[in-house]
C-alpha positions as CSV (number, residue, x, y, z in Angstrom):
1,X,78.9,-23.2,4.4
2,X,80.1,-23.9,0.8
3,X,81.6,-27.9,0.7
4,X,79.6,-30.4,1.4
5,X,81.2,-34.0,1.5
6,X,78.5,-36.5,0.5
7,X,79.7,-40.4,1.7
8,X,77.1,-42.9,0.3
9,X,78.2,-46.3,-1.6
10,X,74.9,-45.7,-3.8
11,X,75.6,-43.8,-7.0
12,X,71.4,-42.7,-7.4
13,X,71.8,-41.3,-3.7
14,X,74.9,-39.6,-4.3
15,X,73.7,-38.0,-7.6
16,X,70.3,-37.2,-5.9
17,X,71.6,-35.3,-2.9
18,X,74.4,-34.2,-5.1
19,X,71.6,-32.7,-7.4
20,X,69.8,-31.0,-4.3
21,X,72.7,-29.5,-3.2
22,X,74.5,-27.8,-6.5
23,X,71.4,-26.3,-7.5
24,X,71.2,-24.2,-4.1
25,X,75.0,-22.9,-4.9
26,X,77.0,-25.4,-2.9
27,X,80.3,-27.3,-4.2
28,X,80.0,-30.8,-3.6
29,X,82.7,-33.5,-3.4
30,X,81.7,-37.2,-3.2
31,X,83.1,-40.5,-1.5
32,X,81.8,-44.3,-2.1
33,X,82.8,-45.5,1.6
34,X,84.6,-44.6,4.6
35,X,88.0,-44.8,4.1
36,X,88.0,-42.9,0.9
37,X,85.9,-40.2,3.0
38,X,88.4,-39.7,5.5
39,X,90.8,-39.5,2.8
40,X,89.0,-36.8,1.4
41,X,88.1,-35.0,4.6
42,X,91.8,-34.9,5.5
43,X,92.8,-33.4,1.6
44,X,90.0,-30.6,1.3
45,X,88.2,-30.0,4.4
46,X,84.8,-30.2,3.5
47,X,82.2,-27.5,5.6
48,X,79.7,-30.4,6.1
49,X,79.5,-34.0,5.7
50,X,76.6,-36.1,5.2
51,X,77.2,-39.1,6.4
52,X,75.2,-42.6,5.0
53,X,75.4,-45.5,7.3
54,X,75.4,-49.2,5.5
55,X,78.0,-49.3,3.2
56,X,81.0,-51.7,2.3
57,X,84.0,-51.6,5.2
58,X,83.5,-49.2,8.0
59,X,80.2,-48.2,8.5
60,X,78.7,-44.8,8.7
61,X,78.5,-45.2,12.5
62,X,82.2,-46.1,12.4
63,X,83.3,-43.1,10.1
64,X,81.1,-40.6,12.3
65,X,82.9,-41.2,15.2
66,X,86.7,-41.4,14.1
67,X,86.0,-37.8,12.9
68,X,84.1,-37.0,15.7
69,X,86.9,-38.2,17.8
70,X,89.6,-36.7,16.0
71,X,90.5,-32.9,17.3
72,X,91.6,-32.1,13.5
73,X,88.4,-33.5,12.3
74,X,85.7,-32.8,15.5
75,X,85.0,-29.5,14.4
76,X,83.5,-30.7,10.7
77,X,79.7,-31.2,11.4
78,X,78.2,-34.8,10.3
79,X,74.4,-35.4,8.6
80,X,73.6,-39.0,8.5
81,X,71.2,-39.8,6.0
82,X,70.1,-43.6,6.1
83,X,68.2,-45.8,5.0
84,X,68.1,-47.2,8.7
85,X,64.6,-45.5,10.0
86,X,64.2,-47.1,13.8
87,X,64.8,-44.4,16.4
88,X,67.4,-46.5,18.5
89,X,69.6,-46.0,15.0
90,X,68.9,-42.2,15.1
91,X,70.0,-42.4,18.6
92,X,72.8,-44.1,17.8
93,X,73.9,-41.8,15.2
94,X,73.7,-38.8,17.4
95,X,76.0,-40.5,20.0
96,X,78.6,-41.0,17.5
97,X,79.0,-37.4,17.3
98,X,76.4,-36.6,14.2
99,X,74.6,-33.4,14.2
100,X,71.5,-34.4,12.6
101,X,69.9,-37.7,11.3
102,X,67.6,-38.1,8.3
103,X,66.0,-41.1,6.8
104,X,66.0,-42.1,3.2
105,X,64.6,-40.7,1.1
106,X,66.0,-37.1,2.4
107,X,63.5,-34.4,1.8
108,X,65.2,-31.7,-0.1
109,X,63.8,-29.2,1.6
110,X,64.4,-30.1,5.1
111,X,68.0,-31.1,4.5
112,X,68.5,-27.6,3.0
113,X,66.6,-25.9,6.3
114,X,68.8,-28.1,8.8
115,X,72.1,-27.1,6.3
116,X,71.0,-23.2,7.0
117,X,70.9,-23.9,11.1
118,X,74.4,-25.1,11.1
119,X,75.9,-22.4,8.8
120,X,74.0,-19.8,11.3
């Protein structure tokens, strides 16, 4: 697993995970909100997508299901990583079709572990 889409409308989260990401070899793309995510997803098929969930438009929620839904997308596994910490929003997120759920801020390390169970 080598792209990784990174969907966040904040440009500090984008650049952090973005920062986590390159230094451990992957190629990362980057989208402000939904639409311009699927967009991107439908262009250059990213490996991964992590997924944040309040942003301007369609939420993160919103976006996760669409591709989950969609049999060109559905195979294209979803992170969310949110600022939303209560366990029904986890929940939620996982019901939309999202692999994994982390809370902000995403520890490096973890993300990177959950990142190596996928690509296994």
């Amino acid at each position: 697993m080598q792209k990784i889409l990174i969907v966040d409308d904040s440009p500090t989260e984008r650049y952090y995970l973005t920062d986590i990401l390159v230094r451990n070899g992957f190629t990362v793309t980057t989208a402000e909100n939904g639409e311009e995510a699927l967009a991107k997803i439908r262009a250059d098929r990213p490996q991964l997508i992590l997924m944040d969930v309040v942003m301007p438009g369609a939420n993160g929620f919103q976006i996760t299901r669409s591709i989950s839904r969609d049999p060109e997308l559905s195979s294209v596994p979803i992170i969310i990583c949110s600022s939303k910490n209560q366990e029904t929003d986890r929940i939620w997120g996982m019901r939309q079709g999202a692999k994994d759920y982390f809370v902000k801020p995403v520890d490096g390390p973890a993300l990177l572990a959950r990142i190596a169970t996928l690509d296994a």
